[in-house]
Backbone bond lengths (Angstrom), bond angles and torsions (degrees), N, CA, C in turn:
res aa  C-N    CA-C-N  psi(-1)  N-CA   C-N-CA  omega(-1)  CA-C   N-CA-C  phi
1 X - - - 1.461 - - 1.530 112.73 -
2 X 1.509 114.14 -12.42 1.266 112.87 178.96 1.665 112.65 -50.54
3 X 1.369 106.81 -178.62 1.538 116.13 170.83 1.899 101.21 -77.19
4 X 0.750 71.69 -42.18 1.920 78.65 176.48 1.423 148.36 -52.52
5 X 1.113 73.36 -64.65 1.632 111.68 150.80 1.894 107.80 -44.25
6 X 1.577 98.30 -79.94 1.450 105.90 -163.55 1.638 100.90 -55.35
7 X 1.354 121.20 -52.41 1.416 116.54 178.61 1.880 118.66 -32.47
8 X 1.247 112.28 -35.38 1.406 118.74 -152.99 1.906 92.15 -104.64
9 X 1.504 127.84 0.32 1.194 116.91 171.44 1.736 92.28 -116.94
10 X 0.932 130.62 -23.82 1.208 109.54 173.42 1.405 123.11 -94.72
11 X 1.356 109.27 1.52 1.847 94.49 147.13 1.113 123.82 -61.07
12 X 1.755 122.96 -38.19 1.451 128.15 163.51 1.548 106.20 -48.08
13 X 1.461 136.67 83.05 1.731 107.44 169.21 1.340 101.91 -99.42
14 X 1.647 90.69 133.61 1.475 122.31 158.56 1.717 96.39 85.54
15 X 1.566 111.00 34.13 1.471 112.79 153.49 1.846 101.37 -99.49
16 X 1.308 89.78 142.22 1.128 107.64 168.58 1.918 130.37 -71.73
17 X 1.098 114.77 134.03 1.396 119.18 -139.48 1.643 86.38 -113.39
18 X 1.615 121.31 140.61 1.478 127.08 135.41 1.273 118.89 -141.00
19 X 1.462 109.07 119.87 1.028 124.32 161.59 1.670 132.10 -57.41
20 X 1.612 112.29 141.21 1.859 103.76 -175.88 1.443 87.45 -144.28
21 X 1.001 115.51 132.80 1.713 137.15 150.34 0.869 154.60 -156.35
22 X 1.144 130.14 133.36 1.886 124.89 -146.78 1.691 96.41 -90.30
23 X 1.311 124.45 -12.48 1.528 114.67 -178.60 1.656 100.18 -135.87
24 X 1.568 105.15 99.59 1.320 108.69 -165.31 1.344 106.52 -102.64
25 X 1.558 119.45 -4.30 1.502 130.56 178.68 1.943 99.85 -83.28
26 X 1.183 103.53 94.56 1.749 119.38 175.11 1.651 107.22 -79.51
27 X 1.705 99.46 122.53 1.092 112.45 -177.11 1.758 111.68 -50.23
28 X 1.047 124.15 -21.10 1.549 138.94 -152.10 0.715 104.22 -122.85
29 X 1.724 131.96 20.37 1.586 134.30 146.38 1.517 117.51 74.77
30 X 1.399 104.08 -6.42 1.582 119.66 -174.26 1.640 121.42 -72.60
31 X 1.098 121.26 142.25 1.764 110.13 -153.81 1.409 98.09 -91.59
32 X 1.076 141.66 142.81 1.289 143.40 137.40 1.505 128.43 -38.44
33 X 1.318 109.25 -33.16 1.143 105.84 162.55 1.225 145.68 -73.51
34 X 1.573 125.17 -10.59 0.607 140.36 155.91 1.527 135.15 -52.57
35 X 1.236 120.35 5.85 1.368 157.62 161.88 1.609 138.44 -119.44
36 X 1.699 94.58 -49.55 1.753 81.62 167.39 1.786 87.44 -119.36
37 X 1.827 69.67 170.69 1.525 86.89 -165.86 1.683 120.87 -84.03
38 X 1.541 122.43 -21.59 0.916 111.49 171.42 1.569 99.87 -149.75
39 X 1.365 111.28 172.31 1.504 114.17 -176.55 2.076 103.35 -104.23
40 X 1.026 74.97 126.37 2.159 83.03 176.24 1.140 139.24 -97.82
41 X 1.644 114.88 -1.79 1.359 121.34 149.39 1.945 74.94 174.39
42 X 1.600 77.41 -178.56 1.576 108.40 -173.64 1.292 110.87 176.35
43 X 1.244 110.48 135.86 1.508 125.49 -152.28 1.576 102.37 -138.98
44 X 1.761 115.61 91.89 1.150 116.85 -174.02 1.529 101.79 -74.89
45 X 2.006 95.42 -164.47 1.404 108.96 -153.78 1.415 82.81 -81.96
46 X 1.642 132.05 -57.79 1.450 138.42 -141.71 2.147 81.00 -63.67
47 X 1.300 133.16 -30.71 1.276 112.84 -148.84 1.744 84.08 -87.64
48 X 0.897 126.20 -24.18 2.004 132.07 -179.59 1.323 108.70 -58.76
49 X 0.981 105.78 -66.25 1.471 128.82 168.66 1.818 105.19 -29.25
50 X 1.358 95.68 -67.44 1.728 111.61 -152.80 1.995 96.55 -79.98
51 X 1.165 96.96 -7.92 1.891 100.70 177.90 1.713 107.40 -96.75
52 X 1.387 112.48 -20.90 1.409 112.93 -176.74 1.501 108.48 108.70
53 X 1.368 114.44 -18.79 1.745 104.95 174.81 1.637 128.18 -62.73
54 X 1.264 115.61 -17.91 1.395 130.58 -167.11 1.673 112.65 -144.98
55 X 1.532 97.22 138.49 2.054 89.47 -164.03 1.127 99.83 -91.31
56 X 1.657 96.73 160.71 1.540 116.22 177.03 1.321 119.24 -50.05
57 X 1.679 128.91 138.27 1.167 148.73 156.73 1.398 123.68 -55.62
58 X 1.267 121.88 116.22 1.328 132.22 172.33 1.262 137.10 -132.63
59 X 1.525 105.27 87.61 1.607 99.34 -145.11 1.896 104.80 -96.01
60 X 1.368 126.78 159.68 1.505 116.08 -174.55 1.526 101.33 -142.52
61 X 1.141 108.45 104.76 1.847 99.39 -175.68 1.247 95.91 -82.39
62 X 1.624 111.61 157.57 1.458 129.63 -171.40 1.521 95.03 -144.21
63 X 1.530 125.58 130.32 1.244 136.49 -144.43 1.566 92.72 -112.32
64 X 1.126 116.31 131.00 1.463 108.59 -172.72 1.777 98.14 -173.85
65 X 1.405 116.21 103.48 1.306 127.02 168.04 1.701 136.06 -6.13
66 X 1.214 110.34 -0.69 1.147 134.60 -171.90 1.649 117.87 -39.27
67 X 1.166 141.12 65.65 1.238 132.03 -128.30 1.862 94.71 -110.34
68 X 1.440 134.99 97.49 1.307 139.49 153.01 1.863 139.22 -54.34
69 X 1.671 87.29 -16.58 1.298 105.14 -170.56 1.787 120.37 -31.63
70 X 1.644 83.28 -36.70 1.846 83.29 -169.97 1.553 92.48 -119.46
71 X 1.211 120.11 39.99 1.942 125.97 133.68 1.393 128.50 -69.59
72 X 1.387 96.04 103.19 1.745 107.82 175.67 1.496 98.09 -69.08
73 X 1.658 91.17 173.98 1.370 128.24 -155.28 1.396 109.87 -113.86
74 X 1.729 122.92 131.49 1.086 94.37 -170.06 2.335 93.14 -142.12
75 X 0.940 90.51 119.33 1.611 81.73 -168.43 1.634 120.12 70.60
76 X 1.172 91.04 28.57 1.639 108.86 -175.40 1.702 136.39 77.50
77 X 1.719 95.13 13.93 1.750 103.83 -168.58 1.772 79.86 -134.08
78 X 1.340 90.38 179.46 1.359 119.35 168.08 1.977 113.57 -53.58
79 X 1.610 103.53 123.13 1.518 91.60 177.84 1.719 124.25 -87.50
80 X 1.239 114.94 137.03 1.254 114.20 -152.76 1.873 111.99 -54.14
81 X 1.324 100.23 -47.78 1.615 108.29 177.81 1.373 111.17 -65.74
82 X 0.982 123.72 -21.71 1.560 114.41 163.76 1.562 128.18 -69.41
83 X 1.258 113.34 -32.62 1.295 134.88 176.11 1.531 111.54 -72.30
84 X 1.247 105.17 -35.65 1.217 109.57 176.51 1.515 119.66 -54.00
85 X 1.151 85.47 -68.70 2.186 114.56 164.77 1.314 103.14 -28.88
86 X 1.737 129.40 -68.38 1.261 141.45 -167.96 1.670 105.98 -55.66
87 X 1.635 123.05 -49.02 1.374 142.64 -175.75 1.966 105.14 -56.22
88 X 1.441 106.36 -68.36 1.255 119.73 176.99 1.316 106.93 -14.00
89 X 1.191 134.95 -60.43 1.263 112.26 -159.86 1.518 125.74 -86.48
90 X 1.391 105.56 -17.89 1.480 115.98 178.84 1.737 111.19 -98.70
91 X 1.261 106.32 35.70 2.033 101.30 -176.20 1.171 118.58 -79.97
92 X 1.900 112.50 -11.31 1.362 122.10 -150.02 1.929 80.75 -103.17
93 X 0.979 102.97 -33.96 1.869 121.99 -168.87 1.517 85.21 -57.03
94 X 0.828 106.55 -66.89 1.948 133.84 -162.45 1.496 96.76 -51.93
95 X 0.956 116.04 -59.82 1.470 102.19 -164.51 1.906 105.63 -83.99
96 X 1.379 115.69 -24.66 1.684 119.02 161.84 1.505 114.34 -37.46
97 X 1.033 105.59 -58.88 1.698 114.66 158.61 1.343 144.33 -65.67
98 X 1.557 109.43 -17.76 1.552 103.21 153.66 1.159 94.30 -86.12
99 X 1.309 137.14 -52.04 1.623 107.39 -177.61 1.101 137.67 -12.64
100 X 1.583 98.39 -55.81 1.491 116.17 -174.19 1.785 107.94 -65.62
101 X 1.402 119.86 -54.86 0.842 148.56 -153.08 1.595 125.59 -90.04
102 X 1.548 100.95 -27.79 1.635 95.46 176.85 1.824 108.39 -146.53
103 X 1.721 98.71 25.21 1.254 80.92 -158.01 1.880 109.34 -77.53
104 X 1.360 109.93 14.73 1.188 81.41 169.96 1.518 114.66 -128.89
105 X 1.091 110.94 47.28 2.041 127.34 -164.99 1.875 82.56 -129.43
106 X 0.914 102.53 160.28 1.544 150.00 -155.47 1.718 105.73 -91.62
107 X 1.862 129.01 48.36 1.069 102.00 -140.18 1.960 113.89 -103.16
108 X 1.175 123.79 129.94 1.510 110.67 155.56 1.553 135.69 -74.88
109 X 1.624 117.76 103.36 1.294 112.10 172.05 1.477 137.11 -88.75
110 X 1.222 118.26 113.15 1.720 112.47 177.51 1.370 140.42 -84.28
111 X 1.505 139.54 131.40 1.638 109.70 -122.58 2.124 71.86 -153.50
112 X 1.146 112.04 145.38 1.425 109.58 -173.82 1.666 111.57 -82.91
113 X 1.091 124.03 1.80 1.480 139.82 159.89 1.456 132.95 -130.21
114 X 1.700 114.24 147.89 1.135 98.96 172.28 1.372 123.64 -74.03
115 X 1.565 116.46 -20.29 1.994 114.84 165.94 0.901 89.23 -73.64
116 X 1.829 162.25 -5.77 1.547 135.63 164.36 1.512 114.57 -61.92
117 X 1.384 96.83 -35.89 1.434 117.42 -163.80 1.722 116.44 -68.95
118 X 1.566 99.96 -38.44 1.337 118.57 177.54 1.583 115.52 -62.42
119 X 1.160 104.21 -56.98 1.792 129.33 -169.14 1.828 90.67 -68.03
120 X 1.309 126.41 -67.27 1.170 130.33 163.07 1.703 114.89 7.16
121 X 1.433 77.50 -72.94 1.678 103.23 -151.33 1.703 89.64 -58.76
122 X 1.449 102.35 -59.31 1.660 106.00 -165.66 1.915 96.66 -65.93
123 X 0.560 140.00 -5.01 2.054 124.14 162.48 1.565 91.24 -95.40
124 X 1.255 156.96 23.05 1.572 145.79 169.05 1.978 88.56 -118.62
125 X 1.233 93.26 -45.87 1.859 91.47 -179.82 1.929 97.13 -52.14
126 X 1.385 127.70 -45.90 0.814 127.84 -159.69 1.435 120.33 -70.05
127 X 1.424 102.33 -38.49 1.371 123.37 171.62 1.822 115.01 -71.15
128 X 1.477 109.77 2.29 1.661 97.04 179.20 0.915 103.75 129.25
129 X 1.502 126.71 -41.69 1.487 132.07 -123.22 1.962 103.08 -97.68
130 X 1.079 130.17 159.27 1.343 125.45 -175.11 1.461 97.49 -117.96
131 X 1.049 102.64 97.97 1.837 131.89 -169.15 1.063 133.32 -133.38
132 X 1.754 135.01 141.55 1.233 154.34 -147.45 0.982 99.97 178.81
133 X 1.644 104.11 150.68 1.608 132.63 168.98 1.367 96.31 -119.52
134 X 1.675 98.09 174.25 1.508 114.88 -178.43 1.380 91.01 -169.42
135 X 1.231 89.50 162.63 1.983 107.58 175.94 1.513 101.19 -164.92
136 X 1.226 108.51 -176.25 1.829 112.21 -175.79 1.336 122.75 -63.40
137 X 1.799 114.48 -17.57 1.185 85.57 -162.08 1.621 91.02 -132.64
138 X 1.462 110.91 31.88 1.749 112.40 170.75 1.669 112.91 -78.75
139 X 1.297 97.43 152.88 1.817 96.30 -157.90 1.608 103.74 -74.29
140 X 1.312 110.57 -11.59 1.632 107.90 177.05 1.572 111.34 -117.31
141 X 0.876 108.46 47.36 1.711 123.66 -168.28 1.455 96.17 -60.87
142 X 1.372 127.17 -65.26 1.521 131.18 -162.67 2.317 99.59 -68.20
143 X 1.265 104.32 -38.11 1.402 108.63 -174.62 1.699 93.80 -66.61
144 X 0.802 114.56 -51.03 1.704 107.15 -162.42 1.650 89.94 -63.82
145 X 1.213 128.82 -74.45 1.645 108.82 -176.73 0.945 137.10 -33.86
146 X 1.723 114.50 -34.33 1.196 120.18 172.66 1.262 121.95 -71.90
147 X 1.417 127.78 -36.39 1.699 130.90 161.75 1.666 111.91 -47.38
148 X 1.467 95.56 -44.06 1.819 90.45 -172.31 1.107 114.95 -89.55
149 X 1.526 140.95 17.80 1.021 163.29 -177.63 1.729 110.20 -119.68
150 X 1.482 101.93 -39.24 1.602 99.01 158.89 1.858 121.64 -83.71
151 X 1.456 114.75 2.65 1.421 130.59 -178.93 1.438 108.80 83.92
152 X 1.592 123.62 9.67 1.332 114.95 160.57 1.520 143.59 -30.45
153 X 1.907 77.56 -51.92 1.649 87.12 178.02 1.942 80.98 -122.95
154 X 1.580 99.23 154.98 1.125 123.72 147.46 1.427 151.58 -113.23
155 X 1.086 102.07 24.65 1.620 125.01 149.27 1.358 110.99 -150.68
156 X 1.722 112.61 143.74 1.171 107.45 175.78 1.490 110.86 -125.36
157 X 0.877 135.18 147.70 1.725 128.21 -166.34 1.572 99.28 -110.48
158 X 1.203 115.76 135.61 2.046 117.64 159.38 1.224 100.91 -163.12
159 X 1.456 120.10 162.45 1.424 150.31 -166.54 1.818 110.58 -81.75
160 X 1.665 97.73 -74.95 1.678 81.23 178.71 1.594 85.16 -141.36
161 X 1.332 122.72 -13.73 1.638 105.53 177.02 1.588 131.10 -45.92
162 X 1.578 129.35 -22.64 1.111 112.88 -171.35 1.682 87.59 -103.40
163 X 1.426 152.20 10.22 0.933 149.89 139.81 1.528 121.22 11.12
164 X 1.206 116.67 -72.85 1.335 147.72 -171.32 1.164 120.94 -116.70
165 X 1.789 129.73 122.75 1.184 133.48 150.48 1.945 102.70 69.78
166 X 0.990 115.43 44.19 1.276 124.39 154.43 1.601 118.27 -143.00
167 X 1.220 102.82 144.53 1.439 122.64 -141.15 1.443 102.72 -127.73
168 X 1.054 151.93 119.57 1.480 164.32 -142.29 1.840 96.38 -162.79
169 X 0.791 171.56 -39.87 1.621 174.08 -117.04 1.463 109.63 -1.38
170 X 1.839 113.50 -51.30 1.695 118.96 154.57 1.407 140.74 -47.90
171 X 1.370 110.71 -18.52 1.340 133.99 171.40 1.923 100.94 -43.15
172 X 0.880 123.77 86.54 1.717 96.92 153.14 1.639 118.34 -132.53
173 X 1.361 97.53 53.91 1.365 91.48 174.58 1.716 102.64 -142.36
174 X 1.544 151.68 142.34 1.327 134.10 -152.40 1.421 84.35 -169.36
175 X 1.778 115.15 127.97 1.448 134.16 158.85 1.220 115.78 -136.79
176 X 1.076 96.33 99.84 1.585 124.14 172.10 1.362 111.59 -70.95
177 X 1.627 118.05 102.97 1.507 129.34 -166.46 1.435 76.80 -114.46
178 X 0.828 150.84 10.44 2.394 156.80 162.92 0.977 101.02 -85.16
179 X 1.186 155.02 78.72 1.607 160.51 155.46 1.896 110.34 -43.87
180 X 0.984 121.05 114.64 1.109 97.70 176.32 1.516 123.07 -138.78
181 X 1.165 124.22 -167.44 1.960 108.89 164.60 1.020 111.19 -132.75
182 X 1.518 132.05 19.51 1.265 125.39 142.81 1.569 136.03 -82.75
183 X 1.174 124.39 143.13 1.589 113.50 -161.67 1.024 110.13 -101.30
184 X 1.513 117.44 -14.75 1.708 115.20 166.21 1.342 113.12 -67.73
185 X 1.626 112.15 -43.08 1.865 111.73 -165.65 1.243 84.86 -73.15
186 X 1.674 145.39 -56.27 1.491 128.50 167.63 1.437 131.56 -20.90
187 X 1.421 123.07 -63.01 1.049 139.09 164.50 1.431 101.18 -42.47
188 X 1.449 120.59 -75.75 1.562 114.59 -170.68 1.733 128.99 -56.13
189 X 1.454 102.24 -8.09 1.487 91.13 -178.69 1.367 84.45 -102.23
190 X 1.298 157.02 -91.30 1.611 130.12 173.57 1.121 140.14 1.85
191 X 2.007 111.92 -48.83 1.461 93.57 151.58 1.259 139.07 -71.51
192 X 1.502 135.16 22.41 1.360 154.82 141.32 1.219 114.65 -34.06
193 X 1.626 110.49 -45.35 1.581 104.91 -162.63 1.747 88.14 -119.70
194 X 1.081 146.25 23.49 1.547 139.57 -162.67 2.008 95.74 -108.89
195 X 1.747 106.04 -6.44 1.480 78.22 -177.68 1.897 113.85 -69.47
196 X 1.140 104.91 -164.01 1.764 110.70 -176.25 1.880 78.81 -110.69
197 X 1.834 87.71 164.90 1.412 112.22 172.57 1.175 108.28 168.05
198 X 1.639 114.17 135.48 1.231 125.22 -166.65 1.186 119.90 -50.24
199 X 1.848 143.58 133.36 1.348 152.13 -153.73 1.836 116.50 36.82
200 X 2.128 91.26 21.63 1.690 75.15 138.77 1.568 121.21 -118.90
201 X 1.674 84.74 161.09 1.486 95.78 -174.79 1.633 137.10 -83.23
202 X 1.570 78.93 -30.31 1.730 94.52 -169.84 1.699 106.91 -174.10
203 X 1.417 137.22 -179.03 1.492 131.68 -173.95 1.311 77.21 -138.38
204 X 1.307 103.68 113.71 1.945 127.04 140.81 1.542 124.01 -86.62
205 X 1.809 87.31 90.82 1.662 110.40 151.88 1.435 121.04 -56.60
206 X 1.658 120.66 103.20 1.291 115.82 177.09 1.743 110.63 -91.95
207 X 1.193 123.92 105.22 1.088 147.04 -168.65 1.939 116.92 -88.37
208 X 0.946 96.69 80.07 1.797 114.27 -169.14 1.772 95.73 -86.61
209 X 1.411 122.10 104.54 1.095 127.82 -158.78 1.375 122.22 -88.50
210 X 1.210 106.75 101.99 1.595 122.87 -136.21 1.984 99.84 -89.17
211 X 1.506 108.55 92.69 1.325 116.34 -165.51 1.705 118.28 -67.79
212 X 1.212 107.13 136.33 1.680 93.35 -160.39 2.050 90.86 -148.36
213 X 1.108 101.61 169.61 1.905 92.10 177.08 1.801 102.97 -135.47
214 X 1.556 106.76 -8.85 1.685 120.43 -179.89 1.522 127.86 -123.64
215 X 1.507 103.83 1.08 1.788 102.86 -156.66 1.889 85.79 -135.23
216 X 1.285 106.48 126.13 1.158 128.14 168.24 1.952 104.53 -88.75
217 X 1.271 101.97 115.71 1.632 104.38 167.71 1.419 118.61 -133.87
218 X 1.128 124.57 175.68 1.305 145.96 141.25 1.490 142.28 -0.36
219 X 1.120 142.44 76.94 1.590 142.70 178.47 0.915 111.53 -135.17
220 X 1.908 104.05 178.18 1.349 101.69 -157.97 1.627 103.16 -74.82
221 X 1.397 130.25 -22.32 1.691 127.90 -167.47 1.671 85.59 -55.69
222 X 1.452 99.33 -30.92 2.403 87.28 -172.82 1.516 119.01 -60.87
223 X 1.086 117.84 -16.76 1.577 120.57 -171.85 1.599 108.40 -90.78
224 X 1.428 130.70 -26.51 1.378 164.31 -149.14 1.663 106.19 -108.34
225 X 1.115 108.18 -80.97 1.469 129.55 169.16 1.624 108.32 -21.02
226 X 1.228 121.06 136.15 1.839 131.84 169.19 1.745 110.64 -93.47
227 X 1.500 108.91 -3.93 1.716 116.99 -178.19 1.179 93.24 -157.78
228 X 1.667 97.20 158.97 1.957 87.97 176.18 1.925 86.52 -96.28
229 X 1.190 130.13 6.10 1.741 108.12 174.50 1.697 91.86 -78.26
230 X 1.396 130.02 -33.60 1.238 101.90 159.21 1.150 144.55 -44.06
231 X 1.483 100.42 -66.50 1.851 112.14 152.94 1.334 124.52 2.89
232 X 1.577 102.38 -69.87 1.342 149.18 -152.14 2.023 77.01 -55.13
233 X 1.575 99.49 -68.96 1.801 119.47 -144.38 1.609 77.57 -63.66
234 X 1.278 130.37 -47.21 1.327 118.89 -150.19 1.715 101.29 -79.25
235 X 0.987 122.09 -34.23 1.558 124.71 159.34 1.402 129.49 -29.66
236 X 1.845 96.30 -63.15 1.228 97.71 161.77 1.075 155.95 -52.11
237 X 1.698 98.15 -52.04 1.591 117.34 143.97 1.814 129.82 -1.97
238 X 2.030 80.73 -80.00 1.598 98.74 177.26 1.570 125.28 -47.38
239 X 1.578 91.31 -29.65 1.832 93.59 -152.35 1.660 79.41 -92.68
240 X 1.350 150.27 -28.92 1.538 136.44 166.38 1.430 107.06 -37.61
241 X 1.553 85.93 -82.67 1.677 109.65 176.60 1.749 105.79 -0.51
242 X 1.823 98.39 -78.96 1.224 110.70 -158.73 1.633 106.12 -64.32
243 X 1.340 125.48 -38.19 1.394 146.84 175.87 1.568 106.87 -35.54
244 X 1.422 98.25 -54.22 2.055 106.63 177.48 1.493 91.12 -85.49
245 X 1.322 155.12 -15.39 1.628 118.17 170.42 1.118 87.94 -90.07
246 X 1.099 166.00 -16.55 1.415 129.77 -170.40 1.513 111.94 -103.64
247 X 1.587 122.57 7.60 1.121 114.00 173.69 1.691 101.96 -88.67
248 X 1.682 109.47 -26.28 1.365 115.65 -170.27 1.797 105.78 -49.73
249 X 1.183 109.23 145.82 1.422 115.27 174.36 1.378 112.21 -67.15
250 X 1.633 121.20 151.37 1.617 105.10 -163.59 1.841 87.66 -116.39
251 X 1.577 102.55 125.86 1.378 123.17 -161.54 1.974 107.14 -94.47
């Protein structure tokens, strides 16, 4: 639908057009249809999953004060320096709980800055953990992937670089500290850890329940869900759910 795009199919007139894309949720709300005329198959995540191409979902919310409410907007998502601000105080919280929780899975974390990413890493170093960040323009960018890709390190922290088109297959563990309200960039940092690989079992979404009273975002019920008013119910659900274990006394 771009300008770009359309320029370069309508020099073709009256060629016939098909469209393919693995991220059909457009940040810019703009329909696809509005161009081609009909849709010819589509092959969601739950049907990948349920054929054996893509691993099982395992999502675990972890309740933690996290309050976004007064995160501006910036190009229509969450703005990164604000998030940052909101994150800061709970990193030491954050990583207490992957401890608990992932320390022995393979994990990618996504963090709305590259100084999130940095500071990150060093409170997970602190906690035990054998950890590094990277982003585009660190001088060992290709070495650090390659260690955590050989299982050197087991968590790796970045901002929006592993976003897209990077491929880890061992990966099954993913904490998304990037809150967002798009369901494609959702979808895409999850599909990070959704490839298959031998003696894995499943991808643990750690779901840090990002408290807000105005901003509709992103979770795992969104990737799952056939509506987001489903979404919506299954959200709610979770955040009860989790609401009565953590009032329960811990025995």
């Amino acid at each position: 639908l771009a300008d770009s795009y359309q320029a370069a199919v309508g020099y073709f007139t009256g060629a016939k057009v098909l469209g393919v894309t693995a991220t059909s949720d457009r940040a810019d709300r703009r329909n696809l249809g509005s161009y081609f005329e009909s849709l010819a198959y589509e092959y969601s995540l739950l049907e990948a999953i349920r054929d054996g191409w893509l691993a099982k979902l395992r999502a675990l919310s972890i309740p933690l004060p996290i309050d976004i409410s007064k995160v501006g907007l910036s190009g229509g998502d969450f703005k990164a320096s604000d998030i940052d601000d909101a994150l800061a105080p709970y990193m030491d919280q954050i990583a207490t709980e992957m401890a608990e929780h992932c320390r022995d899975r393979k994990t990618l974390v996504f963090v709305p800055l590259v100084a999130t990413a940095e500071r990150f890493a060093a409170v997970l170093a602190a906690k035990g953990f054998r950890a590094a960040w990277v982003s585009g323009d660190h001088e060992d960018r290709a070495g650090i992937l390659k260690r955590y890709a050989a299982g050197e390190y087991d968590v790796l922290v970045n901002s929006m670089l592993l976003t897209e088109g990077y491929d880890d297959p061992a990966t099954d563990c993913i904490v998304c500290l990037r809150p967002t309200k798009s369901r494609g960039l959702y979808a895409q940092i999850i599909g990070r850890g959704t490839r298959i690989c031998e003696g894995k079992k499943d991808l643990l979404l750690l779901d840090f329940l990002w408290m807000t009273d105005k901003h509709e975002l992103c979770r795992p019920a969104s990737l799952v869900a056939d509506s987001e008013a489903m979404a919506r119910a299954m959200k709610k659900m979770t955040e009860e759910a989790t609401a009565v274990r953590a009032k329960k006394p811990v025995e």
